[in-house]
C-alpha positions in Angstrom: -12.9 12.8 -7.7 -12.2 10.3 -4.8 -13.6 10.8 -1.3 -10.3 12.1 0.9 -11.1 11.1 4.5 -10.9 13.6 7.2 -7.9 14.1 8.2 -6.8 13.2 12.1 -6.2 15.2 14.7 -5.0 15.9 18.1 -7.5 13.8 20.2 -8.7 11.5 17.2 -9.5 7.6 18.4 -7.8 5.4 16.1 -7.9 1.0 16.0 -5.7 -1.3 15.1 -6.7 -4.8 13.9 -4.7 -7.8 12.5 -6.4 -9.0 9.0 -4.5 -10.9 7.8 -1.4 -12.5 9.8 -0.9 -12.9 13.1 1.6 -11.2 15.4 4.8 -12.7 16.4 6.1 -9.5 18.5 4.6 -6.9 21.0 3.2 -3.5 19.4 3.6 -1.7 22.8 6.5 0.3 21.6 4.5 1.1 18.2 1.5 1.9 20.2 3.2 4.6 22.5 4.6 6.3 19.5 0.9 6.6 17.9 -0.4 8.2 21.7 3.1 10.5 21.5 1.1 11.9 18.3 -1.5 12.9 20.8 -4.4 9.8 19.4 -6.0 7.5 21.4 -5.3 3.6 20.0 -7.9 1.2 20.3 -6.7 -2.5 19.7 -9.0 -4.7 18.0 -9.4 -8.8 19.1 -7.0 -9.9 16.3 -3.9 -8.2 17.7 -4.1 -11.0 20.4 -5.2 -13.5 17.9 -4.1 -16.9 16.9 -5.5 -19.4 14.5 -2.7 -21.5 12.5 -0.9 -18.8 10.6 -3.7 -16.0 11.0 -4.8 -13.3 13.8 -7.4 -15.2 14.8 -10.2 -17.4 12.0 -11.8 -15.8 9.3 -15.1 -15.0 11.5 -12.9 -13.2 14.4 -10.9 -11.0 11.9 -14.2 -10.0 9.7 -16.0 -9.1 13.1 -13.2 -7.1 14.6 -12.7 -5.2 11.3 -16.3 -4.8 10.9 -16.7 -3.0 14.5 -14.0 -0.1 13.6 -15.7 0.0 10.4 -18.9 0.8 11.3 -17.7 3.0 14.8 -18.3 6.4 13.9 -15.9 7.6 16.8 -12.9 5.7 15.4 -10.9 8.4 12.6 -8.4 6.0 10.9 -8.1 1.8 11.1 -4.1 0.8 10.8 -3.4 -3.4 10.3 -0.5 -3.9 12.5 0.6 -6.2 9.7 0.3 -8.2 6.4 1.2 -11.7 5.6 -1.6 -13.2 3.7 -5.5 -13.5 4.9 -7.2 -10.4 3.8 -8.7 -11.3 0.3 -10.3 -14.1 2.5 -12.7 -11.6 4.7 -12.8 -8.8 2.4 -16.3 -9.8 0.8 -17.8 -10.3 4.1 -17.3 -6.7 5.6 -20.7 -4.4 5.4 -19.1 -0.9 4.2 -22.0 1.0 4.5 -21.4 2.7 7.6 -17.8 3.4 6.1 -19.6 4.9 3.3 -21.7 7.2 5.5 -18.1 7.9 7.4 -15.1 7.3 5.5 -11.8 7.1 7.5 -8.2 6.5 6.4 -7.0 2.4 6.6 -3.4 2.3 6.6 -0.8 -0.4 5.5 1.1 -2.2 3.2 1.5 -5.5 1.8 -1.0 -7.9 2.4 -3.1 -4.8 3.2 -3.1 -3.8 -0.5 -6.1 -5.8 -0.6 -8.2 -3.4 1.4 -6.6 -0.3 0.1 -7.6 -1.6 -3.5 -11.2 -2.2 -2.5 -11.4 1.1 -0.9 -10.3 3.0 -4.0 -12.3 0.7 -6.7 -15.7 -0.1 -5.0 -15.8 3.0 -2.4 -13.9 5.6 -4.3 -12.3 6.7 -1.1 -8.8 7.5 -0.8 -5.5 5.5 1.7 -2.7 5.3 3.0 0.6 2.4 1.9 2.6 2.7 4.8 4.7 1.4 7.5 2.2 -0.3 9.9 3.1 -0.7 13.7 4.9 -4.1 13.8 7.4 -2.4 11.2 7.8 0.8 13.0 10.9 -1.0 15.4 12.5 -1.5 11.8 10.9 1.0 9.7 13.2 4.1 9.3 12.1 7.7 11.1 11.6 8.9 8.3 9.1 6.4 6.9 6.9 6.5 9.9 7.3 10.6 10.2 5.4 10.4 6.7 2.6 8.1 7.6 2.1 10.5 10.4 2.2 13.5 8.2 -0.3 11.1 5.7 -2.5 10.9 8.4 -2.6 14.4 9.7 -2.8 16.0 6.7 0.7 17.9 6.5 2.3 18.3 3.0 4.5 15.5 1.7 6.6 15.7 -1.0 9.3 13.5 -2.0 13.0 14.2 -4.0 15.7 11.2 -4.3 18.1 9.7 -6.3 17.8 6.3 -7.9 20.7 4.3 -8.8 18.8 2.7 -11.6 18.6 4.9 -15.7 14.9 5.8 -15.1 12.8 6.9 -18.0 12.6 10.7 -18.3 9.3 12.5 -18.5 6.8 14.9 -16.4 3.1 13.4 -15.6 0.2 14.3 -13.0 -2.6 11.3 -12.3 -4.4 9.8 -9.6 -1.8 7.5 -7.7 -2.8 3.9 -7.4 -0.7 0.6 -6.5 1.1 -1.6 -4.1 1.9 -5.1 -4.0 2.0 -6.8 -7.5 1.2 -10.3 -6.3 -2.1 -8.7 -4.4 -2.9 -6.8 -7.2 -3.0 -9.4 -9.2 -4.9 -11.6 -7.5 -7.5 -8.5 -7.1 -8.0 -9.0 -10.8 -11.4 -9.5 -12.1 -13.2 -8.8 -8.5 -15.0 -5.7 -7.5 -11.9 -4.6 -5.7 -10.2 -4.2 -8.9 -8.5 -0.5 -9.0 -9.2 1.5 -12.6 -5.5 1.6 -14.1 -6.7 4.2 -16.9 -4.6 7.6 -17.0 -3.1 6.8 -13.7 0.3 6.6 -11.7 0.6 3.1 -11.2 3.3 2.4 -7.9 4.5 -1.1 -7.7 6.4 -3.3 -5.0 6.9 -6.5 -3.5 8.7 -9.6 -1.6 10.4 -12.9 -1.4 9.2 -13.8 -5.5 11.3 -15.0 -8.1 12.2 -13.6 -11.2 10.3 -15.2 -13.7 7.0 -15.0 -11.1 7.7 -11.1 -11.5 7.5 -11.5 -15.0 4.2 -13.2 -15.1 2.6 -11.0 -13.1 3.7 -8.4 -15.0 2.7 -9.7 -18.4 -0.8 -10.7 -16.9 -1.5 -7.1 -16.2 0.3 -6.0 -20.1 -2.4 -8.8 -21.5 -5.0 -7.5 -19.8 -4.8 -4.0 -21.1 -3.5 -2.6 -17.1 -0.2 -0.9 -18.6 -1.4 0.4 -21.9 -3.0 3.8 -20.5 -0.7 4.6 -17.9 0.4 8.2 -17.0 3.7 6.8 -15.5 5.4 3.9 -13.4 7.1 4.0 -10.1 8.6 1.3 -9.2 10.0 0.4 -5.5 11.6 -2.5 -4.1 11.5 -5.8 -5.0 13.8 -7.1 -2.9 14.4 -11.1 -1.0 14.6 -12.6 -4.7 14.9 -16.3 -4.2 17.8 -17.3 -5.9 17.4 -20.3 -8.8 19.8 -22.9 -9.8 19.6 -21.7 -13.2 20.0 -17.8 -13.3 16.5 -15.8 -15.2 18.7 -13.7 -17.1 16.9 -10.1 -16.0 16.3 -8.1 -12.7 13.0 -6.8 -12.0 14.0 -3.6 -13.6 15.4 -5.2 -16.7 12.4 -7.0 -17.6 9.9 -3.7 -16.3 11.4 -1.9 -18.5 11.0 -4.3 -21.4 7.8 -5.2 -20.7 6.6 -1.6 -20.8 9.4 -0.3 -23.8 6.3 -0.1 -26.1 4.9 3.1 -24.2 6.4 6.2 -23.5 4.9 7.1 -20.1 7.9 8.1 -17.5 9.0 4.8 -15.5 11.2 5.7 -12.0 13.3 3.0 -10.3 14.4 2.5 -6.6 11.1 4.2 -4.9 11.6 4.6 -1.6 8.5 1.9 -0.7 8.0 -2.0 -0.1 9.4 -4.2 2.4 12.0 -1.9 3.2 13.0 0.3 6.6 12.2 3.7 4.7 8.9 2.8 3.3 7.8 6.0 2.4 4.1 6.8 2.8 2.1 7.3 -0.6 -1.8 8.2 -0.5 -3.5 5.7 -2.8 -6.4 7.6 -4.7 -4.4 11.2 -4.3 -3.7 13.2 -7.6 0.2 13.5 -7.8 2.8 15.0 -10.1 5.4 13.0 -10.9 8.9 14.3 -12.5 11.2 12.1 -13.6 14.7 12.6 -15.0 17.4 10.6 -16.0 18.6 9.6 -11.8 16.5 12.0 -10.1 12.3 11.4 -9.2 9.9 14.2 -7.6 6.7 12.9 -6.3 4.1 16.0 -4.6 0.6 15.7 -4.1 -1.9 18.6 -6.0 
């Protein structure tokens, strides 16, 4: 059974650190909605960070991450965004204390790299969600359900997908996010356990045929074999080629995977998207799929 971090609540100190990129916008507006849910926000070194493309070098982002780590007082650590940079620090953060105190870290992305290690290594659940420099863009409704994540309330999720979806009715533990991090977490200690579980999938700005690599990496390597079911979100800012693939994402998914018989939902409400709906990696879910119609509740 994963470790579910306490939940926040009214009063709750919370950080936010850059990891990864650095930020090209002000949080301030993000920041006020967080102390509107009655938290106080700590911000971490990196938000005001700035080394080439990152928040700040390697050292700076390890040591900021590594103080809300190991501070007891702060309940949940949300990166204000992705980009690339955290499977550069990851191996240097000390989770003991976080061991001793386990809090929710929140975020998407890039991010997946840290809520993979958390669920592999320290068998401790998180959150994929909107983080604060998508909360101008993100929809309402995305960030009302990272706040409900956080807090504990009871999330469940009904919608229609445009894309045939293969039927069926499954419950697992929920695990996921971006395919080109979770890829690259291959082999390494942050490696997530794919056996008997509801795998979720999204990402951004690839190509076709680098989808379908990625995907066939994780088919050769055993990851979609013993699957309890397949959600997949968006994959969306394709780069178009001069010479056309031949298959969407959903085209090839679905061959890639027409060997099992696990239920596979299209059009997730999560990625780079505005209603990037907030899923709790390491949860147990139920997942019902029919023809154009998905549920998705927590046990």
């Amino acid at each position: 059974m994963n470790i579910q971090p306490p939940y926040l609540k009214k009063g709750d100190k919370i950080a936010i650190v850059c990891p990864a990129n650095k930020l090209r916008k002000s949080i301030a507006p993000a920041i006020a909605l967080l102390e509107s849910w009655g938290l106080e926000v700590i911000t971490g070194k990196s938000i005001t960070g700035d080394h080439f493309n990152f928040a700040g070098d390697d050292a700076l982002r390890t040591a900021d991450l590594q103080t809300f780590v190991d501070d007891s007082s702060i309940k949940a650590i949300l990166a204000a965004r992705g980009g690339y940079g955290g499977i550069r620090i990851i191996d240097q953060i000390d989770f003991s204390a976080f061991n001793r105190n386990p809090k929710w870290i929140a975020g998407f992305s890039d991010i997946t790299t840290f809520l993979s290690h958390t669920l592999a290594a320290l068998h401790t659940q998180s959150i994929h969600g909107q983080m604060p420099a998508s909360f101008e863009t993100g929809s309402a409704n995305s960030i009302e359900t990272l706040r409900k994540a956080l807090f504990g309330e009871e999330l469940n999720y009904t919608y229609k997908s445009t894309i045939t979806n293969r039927p069926g009715h499954t419950e697992g533990v929920l695990i996921g996010g971006n395919l080109s991090i979770l890829v690259a977490m291959q082999g390494s200690v942050s490696e997530m356990d794919y056996t008997d579980k509801i795998l979720f999938l999204e990402d951004v700005g690839e190509q076709e045929y680098a989808i379908d690599r990625m995907l066939r990496m994780l088919k050769r390597s055993g990851k979609l074999a013993h699957l309890r079911g397949l959600i997949i979100g968006s994959f969306n800012g394709i780069k178009p080629q001069e010479i056309p693939f031949g298959q969407t994402p959903e085209e090839l998914i679905l061959e890639i995977v027409s060997e099992y018989n696990y239920p596979v939902c299209f059009n997730f409400p999560v990625g780079h998207i505005e209603d990037n709906q907030a899923l709790i990696v390491g949860s147990t879910a139920i997942l019902h799929v029919q023809t154009h119609e998905v549920i998705l509740s927590y046990q």
